[in-house]
C-alpha positions in Angstrom: 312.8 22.8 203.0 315.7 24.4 204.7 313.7 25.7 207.6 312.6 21.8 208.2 313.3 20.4 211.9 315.7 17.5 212.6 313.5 14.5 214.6 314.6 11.3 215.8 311.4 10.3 213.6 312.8 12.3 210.6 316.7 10.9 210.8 315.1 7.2 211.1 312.8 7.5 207.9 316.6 8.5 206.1 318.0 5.2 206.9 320.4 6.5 209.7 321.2 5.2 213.3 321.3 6.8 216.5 324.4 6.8 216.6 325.5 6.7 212.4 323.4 10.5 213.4 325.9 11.0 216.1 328.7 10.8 213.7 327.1 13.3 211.2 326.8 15.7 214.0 330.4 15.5 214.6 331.5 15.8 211.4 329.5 18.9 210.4 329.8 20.6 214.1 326.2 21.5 213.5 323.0 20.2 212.9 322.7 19.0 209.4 319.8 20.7 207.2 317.5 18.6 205.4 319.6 18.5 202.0 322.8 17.7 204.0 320.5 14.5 205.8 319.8 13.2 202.7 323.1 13.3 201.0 324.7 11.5 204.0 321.3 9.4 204.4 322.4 7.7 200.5 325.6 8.1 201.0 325.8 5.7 204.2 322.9 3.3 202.8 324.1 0.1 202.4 323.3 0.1 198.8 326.2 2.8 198.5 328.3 2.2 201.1 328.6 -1.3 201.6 328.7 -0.8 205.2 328.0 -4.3 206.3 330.2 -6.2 203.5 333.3 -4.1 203.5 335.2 -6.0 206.1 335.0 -9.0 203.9 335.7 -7.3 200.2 338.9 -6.7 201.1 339.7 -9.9 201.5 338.9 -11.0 197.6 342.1 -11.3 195.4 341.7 -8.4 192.9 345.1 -8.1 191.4 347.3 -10.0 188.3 349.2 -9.6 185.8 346.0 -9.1 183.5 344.1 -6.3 185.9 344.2 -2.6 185.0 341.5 -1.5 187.2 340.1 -3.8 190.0 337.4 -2.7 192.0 336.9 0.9 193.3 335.8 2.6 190.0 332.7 2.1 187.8 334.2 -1.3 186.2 336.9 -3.6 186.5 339.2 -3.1 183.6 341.5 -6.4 182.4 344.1 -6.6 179.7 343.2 -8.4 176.5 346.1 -8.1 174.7 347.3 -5.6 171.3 346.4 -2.4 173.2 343.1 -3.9 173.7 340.8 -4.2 177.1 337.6 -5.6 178.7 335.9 -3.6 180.6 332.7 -4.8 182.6 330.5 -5.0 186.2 327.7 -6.9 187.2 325.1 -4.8 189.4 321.5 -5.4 191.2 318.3 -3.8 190.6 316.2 -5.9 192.9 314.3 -3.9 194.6 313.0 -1.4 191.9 312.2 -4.8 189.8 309.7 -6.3 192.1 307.5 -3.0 192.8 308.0 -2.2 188.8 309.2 -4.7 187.2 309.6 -3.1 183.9 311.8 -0.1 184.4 313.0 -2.2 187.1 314.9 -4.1 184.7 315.5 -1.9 181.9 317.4 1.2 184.0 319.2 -1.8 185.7 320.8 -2.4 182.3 320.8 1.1 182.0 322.6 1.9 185.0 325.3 -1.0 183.9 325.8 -0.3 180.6 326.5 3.3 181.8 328.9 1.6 184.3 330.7 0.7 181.7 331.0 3.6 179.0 332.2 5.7 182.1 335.7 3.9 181.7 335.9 5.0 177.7 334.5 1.7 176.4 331.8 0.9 173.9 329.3 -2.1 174.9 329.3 -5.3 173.2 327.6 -7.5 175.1 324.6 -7.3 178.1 324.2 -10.5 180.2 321.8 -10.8 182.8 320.8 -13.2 185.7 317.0 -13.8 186.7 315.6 -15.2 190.0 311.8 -15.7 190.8 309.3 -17.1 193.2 307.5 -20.4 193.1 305.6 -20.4 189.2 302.7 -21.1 191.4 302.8 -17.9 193.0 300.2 -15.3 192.1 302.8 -12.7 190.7 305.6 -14.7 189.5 304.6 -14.6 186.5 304.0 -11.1 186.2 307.1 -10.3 187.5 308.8 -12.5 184.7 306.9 -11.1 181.9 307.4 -7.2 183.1 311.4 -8.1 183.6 311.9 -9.9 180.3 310.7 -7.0 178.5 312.2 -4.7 180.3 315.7 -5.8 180.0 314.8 -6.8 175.9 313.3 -3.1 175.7 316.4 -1.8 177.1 318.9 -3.6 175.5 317.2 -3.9 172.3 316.9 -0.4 171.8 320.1 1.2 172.4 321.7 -1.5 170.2 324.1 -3.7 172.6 323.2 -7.3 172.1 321.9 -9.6 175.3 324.0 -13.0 174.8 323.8 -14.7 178.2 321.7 -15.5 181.3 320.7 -17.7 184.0 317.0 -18.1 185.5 315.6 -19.7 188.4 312.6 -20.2 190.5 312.1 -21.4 194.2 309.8 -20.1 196.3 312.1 -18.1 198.3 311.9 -15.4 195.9 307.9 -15.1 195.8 308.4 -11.9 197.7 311.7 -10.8 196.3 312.9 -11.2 192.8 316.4 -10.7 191.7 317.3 -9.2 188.7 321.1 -8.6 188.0 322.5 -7.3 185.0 326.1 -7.3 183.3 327.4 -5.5 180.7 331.1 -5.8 179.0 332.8 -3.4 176.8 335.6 -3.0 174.3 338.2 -0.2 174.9 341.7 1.1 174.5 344.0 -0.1 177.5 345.7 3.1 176.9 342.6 5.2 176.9 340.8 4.2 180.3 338.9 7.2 181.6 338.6 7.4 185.7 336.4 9.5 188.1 339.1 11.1 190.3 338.1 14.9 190.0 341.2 17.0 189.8 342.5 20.7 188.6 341.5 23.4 190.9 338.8 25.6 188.7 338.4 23.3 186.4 334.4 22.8 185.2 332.5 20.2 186.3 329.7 19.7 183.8 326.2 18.0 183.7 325.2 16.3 180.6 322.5 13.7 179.3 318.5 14.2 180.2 317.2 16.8 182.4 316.8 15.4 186.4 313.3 15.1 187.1 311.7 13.6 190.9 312.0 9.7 189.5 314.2 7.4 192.0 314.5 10.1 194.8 315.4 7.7 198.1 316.2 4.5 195.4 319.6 3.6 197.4 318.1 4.1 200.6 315.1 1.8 199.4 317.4 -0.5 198.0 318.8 -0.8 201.3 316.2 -2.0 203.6 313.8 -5.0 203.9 310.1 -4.7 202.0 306.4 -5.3 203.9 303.7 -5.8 201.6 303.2 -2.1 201.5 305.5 -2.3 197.9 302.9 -0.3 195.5 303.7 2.6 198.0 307.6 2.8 197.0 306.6 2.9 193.3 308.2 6.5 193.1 311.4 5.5 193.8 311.9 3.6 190.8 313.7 5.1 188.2 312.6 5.3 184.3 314.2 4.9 181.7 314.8 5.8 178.0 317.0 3.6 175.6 317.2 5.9 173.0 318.5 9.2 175.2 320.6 6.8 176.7 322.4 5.8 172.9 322.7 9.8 172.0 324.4 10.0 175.6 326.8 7.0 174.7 327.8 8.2 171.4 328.9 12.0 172.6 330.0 10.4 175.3 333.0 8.1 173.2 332.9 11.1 171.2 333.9 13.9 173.4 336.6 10.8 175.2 338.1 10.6 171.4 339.5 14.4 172.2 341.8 15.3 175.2 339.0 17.6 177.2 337.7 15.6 179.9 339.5 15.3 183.0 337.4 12.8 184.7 334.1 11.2 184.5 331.1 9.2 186.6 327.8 8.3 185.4 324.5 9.4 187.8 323.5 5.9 189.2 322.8 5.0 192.8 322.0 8.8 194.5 322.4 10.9 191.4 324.0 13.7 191.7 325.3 13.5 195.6 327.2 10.0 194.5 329.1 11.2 191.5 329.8 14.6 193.1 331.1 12.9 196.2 333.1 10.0 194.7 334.7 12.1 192.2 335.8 14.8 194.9 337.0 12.3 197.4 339.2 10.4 194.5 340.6 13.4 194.2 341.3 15.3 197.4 339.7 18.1 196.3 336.4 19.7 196.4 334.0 20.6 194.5 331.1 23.5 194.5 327.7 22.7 192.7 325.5 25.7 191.7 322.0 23.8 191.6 319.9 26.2 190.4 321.9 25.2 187.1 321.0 21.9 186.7 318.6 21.2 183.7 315.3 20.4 185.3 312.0 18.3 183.9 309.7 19.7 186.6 308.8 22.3 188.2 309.4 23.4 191.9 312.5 21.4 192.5 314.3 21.6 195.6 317.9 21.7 196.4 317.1 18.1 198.4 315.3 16.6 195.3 317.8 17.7 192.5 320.6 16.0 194.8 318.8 12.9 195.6 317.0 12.5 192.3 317.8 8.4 190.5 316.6 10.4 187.1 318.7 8.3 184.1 320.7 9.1 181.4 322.8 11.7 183.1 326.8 11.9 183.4 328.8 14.4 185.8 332.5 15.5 183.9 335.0 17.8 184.6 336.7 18.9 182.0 339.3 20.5 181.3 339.6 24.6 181.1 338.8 26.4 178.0 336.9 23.1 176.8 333.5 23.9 177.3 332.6 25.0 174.0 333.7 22.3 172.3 332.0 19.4 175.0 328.9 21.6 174.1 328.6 21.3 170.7 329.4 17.7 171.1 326.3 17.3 172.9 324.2 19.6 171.8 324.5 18.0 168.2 323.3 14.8 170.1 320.3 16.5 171.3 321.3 16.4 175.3 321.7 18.9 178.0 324.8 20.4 178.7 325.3 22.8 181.8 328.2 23.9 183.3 327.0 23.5 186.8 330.2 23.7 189.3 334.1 23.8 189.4 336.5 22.0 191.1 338.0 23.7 194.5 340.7 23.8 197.3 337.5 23.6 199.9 337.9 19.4 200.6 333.8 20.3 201.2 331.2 19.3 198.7 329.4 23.1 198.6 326.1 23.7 197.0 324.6 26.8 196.1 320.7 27.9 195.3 320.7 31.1 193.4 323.7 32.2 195.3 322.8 30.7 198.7 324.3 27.8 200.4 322.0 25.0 201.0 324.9 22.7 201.8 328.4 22.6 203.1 329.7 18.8 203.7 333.5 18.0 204.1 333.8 15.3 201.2 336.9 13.1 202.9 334.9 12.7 206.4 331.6 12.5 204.7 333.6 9.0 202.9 335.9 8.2 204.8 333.5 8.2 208.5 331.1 6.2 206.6 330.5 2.9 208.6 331.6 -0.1 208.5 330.2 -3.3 210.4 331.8 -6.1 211.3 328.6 -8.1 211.8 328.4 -10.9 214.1 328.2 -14.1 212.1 327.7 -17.4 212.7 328.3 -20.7 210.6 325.9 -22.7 208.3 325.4 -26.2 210.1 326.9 -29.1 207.5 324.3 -31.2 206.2 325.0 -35.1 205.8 326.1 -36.3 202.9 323.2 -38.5 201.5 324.1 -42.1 200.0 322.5 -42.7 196.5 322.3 -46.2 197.6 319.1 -44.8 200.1 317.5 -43.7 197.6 314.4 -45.3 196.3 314.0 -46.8 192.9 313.1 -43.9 190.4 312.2 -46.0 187.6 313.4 -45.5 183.9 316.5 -42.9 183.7 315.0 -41.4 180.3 311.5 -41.0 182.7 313.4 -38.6 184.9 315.1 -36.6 182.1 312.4 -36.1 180.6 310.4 -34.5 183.9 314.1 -32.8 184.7 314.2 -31.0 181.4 310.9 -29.9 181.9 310.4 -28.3 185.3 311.0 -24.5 185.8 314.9 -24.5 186.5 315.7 -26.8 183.9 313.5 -26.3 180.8 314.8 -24.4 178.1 314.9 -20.8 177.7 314.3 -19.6 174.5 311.1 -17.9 175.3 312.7 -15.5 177.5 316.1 -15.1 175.1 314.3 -15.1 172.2 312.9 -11.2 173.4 316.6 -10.1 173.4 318.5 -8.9 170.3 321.9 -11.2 170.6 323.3 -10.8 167.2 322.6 -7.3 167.0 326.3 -5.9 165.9 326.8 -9.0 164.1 329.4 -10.5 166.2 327.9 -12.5 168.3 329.3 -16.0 167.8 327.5 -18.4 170.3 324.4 -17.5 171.3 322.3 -18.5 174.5 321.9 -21.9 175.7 325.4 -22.8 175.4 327.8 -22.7 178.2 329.0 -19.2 177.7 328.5 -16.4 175.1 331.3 -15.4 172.9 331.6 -11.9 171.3 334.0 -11.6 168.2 336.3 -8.6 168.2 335.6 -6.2 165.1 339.0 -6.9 162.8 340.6 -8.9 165.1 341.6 -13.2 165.4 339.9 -12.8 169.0 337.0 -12.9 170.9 335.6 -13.1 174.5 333.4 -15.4 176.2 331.2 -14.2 179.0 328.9 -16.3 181.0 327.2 -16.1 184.5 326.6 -18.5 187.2 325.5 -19.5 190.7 323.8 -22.1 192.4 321.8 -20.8 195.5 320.7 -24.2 196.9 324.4 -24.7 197.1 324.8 -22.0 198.9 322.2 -22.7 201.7 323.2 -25.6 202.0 326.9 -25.0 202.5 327.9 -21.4 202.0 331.5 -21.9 201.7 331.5 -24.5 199.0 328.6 -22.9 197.1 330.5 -19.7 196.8 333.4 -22.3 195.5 331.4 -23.5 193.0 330.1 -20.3 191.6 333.0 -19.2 190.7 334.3 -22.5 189.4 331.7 -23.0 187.0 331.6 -20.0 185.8 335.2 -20.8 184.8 334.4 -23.9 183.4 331.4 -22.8 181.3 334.4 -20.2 179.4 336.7 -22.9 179.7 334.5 -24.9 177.2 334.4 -22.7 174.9 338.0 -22.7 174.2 338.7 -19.4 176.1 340.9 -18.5 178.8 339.3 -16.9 181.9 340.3 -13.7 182.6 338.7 -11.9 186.0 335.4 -12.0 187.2 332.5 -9.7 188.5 330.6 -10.5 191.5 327.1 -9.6 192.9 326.3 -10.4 196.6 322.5 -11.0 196.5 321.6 -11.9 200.3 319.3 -11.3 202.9 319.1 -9.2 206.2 323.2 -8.9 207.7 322.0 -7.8 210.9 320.9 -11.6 211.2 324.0 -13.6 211.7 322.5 -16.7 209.9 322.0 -14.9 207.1 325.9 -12.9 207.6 326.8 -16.3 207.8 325.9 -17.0 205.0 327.4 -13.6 203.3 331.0 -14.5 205.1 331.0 -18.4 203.9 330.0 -17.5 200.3 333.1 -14.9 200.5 335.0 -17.5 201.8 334.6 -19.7 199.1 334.8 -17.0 196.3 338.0 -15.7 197.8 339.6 -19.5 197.8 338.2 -20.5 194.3 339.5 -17.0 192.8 343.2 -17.7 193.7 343.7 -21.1 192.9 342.1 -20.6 189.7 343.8 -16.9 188.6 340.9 -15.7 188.3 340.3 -12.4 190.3 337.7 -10.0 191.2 337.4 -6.6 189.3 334.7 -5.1 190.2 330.8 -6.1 191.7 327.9 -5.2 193.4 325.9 -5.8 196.9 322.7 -6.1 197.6 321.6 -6.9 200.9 318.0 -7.0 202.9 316.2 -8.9 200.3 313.5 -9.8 202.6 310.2 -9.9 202.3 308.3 -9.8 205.8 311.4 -11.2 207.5 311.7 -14.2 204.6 315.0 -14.2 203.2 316.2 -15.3 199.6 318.5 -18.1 199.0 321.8 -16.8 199.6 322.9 -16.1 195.7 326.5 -14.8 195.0 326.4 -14.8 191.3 329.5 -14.5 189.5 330.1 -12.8 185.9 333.0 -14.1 184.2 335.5 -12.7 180.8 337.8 -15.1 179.1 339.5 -14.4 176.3 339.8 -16.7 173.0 342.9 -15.3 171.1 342.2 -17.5 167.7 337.7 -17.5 167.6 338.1 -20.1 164.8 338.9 -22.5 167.3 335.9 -22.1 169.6 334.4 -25.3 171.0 330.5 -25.6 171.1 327.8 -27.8 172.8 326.3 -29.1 169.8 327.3 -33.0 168.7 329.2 -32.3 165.4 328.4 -35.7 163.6 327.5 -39.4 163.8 329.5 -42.0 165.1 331.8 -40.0 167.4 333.0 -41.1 170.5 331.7 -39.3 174.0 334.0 -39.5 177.0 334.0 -37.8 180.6 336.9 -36.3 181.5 337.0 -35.7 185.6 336.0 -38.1 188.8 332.6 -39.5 189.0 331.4 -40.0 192.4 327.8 -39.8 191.3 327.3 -37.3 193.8 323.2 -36.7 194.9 323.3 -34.0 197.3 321.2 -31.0 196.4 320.9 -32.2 193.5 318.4 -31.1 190.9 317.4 -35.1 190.8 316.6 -35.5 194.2 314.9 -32.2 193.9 312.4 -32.7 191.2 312.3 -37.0 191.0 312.5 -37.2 194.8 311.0 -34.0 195.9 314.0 -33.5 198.6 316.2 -30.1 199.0 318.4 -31.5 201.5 322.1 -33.4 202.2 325.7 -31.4 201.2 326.2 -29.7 198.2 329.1 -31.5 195.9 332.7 -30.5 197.2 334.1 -28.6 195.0 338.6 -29.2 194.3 339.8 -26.5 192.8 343.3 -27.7 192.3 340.7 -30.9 190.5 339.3 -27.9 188.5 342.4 -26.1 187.8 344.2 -28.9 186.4 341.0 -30.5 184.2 340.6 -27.0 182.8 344.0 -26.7 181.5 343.3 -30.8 179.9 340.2 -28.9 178.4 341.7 -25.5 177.0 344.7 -27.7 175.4 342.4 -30.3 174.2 340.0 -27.6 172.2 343.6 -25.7 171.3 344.6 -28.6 169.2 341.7 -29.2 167.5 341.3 -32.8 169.2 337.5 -32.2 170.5 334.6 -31.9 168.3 332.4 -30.8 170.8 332.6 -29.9 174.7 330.3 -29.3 177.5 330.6 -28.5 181.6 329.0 -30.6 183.8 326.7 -29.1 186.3 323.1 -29.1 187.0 321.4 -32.4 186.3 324.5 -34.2 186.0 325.6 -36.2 183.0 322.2 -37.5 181.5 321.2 -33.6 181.4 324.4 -32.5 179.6 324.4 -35.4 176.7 320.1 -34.4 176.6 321.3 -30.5 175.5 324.6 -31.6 173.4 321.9 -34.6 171.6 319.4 -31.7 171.1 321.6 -28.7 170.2 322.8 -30.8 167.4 320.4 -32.9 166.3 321.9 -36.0 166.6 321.4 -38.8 169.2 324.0 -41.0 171.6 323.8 -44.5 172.9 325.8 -44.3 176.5 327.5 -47.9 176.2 329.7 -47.7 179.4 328.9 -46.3 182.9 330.3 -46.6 186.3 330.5 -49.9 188.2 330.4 -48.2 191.3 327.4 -46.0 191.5 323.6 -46.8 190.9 322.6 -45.5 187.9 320.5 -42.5 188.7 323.9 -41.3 190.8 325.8 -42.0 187.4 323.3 -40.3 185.2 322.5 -37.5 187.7 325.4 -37.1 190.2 326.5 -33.7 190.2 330.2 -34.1 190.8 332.3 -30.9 190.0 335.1 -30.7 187.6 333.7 -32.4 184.9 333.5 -32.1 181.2 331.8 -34.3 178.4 333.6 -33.9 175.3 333.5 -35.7 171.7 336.1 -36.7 169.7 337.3 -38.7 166.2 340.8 -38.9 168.2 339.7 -40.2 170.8 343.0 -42.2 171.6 345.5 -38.7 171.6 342.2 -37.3 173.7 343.2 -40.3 176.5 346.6 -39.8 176.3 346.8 -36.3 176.8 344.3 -37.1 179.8 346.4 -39.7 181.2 349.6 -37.6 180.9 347.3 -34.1 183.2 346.3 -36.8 185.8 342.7 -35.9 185.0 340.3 -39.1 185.1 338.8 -39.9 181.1 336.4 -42.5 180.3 334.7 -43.9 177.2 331.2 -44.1 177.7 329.5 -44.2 174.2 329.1 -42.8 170.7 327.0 -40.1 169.0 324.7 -41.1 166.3 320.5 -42.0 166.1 317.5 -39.6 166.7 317.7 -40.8 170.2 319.5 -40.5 173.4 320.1 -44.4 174.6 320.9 -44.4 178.5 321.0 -47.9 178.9 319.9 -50.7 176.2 316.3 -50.9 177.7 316.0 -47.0 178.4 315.9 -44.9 174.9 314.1 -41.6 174.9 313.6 -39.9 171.2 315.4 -36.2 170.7 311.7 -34.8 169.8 310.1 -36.5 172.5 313.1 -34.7 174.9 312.7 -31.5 173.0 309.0 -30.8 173.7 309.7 -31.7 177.6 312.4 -29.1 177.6 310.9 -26.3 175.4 307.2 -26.0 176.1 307.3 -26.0 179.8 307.7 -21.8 179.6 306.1 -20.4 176.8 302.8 -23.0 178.3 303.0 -21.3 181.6 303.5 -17.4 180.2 300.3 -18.4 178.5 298.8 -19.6 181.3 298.2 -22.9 180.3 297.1 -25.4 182.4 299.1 -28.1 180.9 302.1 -25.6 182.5 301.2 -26.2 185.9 303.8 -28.2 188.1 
């Protein structure tokens, strides 16, 4: 393929510009052969270079007391106290999802949980967040069941329990599903491992599973727009094998438990080219690749291939000198490859070698730091009114719309999907889905963390700014609940086309709000992901920055749950009730309206009832505590009543507000908590400033809105938890 002639035609199929070719020209001096086009073909995508996003990245907080490592290596890395640290990253596989939705899903936890040993630290906990198209749509539900089992495949098999997730449907994914995974791990703060390549002659090694043709172009695919011609880029989906993948994570922390390696980076986005590239650039160095070296699954590979190849389970090292021998028997007894392909050089160029011929010759700091980046035009999201619950008509019987709430597709429960996931695997696992966040005990320690993630897209369309507010706030709050203390958070930017400046609109606004929410909250960003174009036939997705949050519980005993404890406890709200109906999920599903501003989202409001909330669980005056968000109040006493098994009869509720804006108002910032102290609960309100009313008791097998409007806890479990297993069936009686 050496011999093959640059085109216009052939530099536009790589994903380049005119003028992004221009540059290329410059910076070799020469006309670039074909391997050379499509290393900087993946390296300039936007899946790798975040050439459209960058400007506004940099304007995240990413630094505190807690951070080790923000964002710029495989995973943010945060303190957790007694030499201890959290390690984790949330990242997209979208694209590869929706044309194979199985190994989709299962080398996008792959490719995370890889992420993540990079840094040194063993996995403890996989998280995921879902989006799919209208249930109605002819492949929705084949995407769902092909994803589900991908990611319980995945994360079954290697071992690493799958404790928390979000899913959604609107029909603005039918032609785009989004499927992003999160993993965290557990390491030694003292025993980080990073990817900047250094020691001139030192080895750079290849380990893990041979490099076959699966994923060749996969960042370059990620980083454009799909036509229904989809079956056609099934080759550049990656597969994936769990159990390579565990051998590869054992000698992996085995070999990190000696002093021989130098520095590390896992094969993810463009193989080989990526984590050659990075590692020489962090390093001002260069590096020289002898590809005829490389452990191969097929036959006839090219120079082009080998350094474009997605193939998983693979790791580049360098290690250092006179180590070899002992990183190979580490691996070997693991049953992987190990092949000293390269060393480390004076050159600055990324060199590569075929049998003693060069097939490439790239200047690594140009090759990075030339790379564009876009300041997009953008324009704003126009506000949307805000809509007055008093013009809405009358939706009959409150426990009537719970009921068909908890049972539509964003609202119903679940379990089917979690259910397919191992989450007490490792026997640690102390809350399990369904409550507000996961939490993961530490082995032979008083602490544990809670991770959760979060977004509301119909938020963000709506308002971009305050839905990127809320994302990260209620993420917060979910941790918050559970007694923890949030630590940092992990972001990934699912949006549409950026050359469109609605849609980079939309991108700028979401940052906005992120940025805003992350300060005033101390909670900043460590690491994350982008994944732009997710367009189908120019249809974009709903904007969807999803946020992945760690907090940190340093006593697990005291960890707050969902589930109403006992009968004859007292319920009370804690935060202001302005019974707020604006994109709500009532007016959504009772009204069948996607319209009017999303709730506004105070973060100093948030910042100071979180702190009521931590000190409140912290002294052992709550019995039970849950964060307000979709559905409003009615749907968060529904899943405390059911997660218990014990009933409530709301005896007080607002003056003020109608009662579908009091039972379904979506006002931010607010908690439901129970209590048998109910009185120190107030006072300690009272004393933050945070607003705390009474407005019933647990107790009964029912949940009693108002004195005429009772609903049974069976009668509301069937609602919520047949809805999905009855459509994966494909029952009628699922259809909406």
């Amino acid at each position: 393929m050496s011999g093959v002639k640059m085109t216009p035609e052939l530099v536009a199929e790589h994903g380049l510009t005119g003028d992004e070719y221009n540059t290329v020209l410059s910076i070799m001096g020469r006309e670039p052969n074909i391997t050379e086009l499509g290393i900087f073909s993946v390296m300039w995508s936007e899946h790798c270079s975040y050439k459209s996003s960058r400007f506004w990245l940099k304007t995240l907080p990413t630094t505190g007391p807690q951070v080790i490592q923000g964002p710029g290596e495989n995973a943010g890395v945060v303190d957790i106290g007694e030499g201890q640290a959290a390690v984790f990253k949330i990242e997209s596989h979208n694209h590869p999802s929706y044309i194979e939705p199985y190994q989709g899903a299962a080398t996008g936890v792959g490719g995370i949980l890889r992420d993540v040993f990079t840094m040194g630290a063993r996995p403890i906990a996989n998280l995921n967040a879902l989006r799919f198209g209208d249930p109605g749509n002819a492949k929705t539900r084949h995407l769902v069941d092909g994803v589900v089992a991908g990611i319980g495949g995945y994360g079954n098999c290697i071992g690493v329990p799958t404790v928390a997730g979000e899913v959604n449907f609107h029909p603005a994914y039918n032609g785009n599903c989004l499927v992003n995974a999160m993993t965290v791990g557990l390491a030694d703060s003292d025993n980080i491992f990073y990817s900047k390549a250094s020691g001139i002659g030192n080895p750079v090694v290849y380990v893990g599973s041979k490099t076959g043709r699966d994923g060749i172009h996969g960042a370059t695919m990620a980083s454009a727009e799909f036509s229904d011609q989809t079956e056609e880029k099934r080759p550049t989906v990656q597969v994936g094998d769990p159990f390579t993948e565990k051998l590869l994570l054992e000698a992996c922390l085995e070999l990190m438990s000696t002093d021989a390696i130098v520095s590390i980076q896992d094969m993810g986005a463009a193989g080989l080219t990526s984590s050659s590239v990075e590692m020489a650039d962090k390093g001002g160095v260069g590096i020289r690749l002898d590809l005829d070296k490389v452990p191969m699954r097929e036959e006839g590979m090219t120079p082009y291939e080998l350094m474009l190849s997605e193939s998983q389970e693979r790791m580049l090292m360098v290690l250092k000198p006179g180590r070899e021998d002992e990183a190979r028997a580490i691996f070997e007894k693991w049953e992987l490859d190990f092949a000293v392909i390269g060393e480390v050089t004076t050159s600055g160029n990324l060199e590569l070698f075929w049998y003693g011929e060069t097939v490439g010759d790239i200047p690594v700091k140009p090759l990075v730091e030339a790379s564009p980046m876009y300041e997009r035009p953008w324009e704003p999201t126009p506000a949307q009114a805000e809509i007055d619950p008093d013009s809405l008509p009358d939706a009959g019987k409150m426990t009537n719309c719970l009921k068909d709430i908890l049972s539509s597709p964003d609202m119903c429960s679940r379990r089917w999907i979690w259910e397919q996931y191992d989450h007490l695997i490792r026997g640690e696992t102390l809350q399990i889905p369904g409550g507000d966040a996961a939490v993961v005990r530490i082995p032979e320690t008083s602490k544990a963390l809670a991770t959760t993630v979060d977004c509301t897209p119909r938020y963000c369309l709506a308002d971009p700014e305050q839905g990127g507010r809320q994302a990260v706030a209620e993420c917060w709050r979910n941790m918050v609940a559970t007694g923890a203390k949030p630590l940092a958070l992990t972001n990934n930017m699912n949006f549409g086309n950026p050359e469109r400046p609605k849609i980079m609109g939309q991108f700028v606004g979401a940052i906005k709000g992120m940025a805003a929410a992350a300060k005033t909250l101390d909670f900043p960003v460590v690491s994350g992901n982008v994944s732009l174009y997710n367009e189908t036939e120019g249809k974009a997705i709903l904007p969807t920055p999803v946020i992945g949050g760690v907090g940190l519980l340093k006593d697990h005993t005291k960890m707050a749950t969902l589930a109403f404890k006992a009968e004859d406890e007292t319920i009370l709200l804690l935060g202001e009730s302005k019974g707020w109906v604006g994109q709500s999920i009532f007016l959504r599903e009772i009204h069948g309206r996607e319209e009017g501003a999303p709730p506004p989202v105070d973060l100093e409001a948030e910042a100071r009832n979180g702190a009521l909330v931590l000190d409140l669980i912290d002294k052992g005056l709550v019995t039970a505590c849950h964060d307000l968000s979709d559905g409003g109040l009615a749907v968060g006493l529904a899943e405390m009543a059911m997660a218990g098994n014990i009933g409530a009869t709301v005896a007080e509720q607002s003056d003020e507000t109608p009662a579908h804006a009091f039972f379904f108002g979506e006002d931010q910032a607010r908690y439901v908590v129970t209590s048998t102290q109910a009185d120190a609960v107030i006072h300690l309100a009272e004393q933050a400033g945070v607003p705390v009313q009474v407005i019933g008791r647990t107790g009964g097998e029912a949940l009693t809105l108002t004195p005429e409007d009772t609903i049974s806890l069976e009668l509301l479990r069937h609602a919520h938890e047949d809805w999905l297993p009855a459509y994966m069936s494909g029952e009628e009686a699922a259809e909406q």
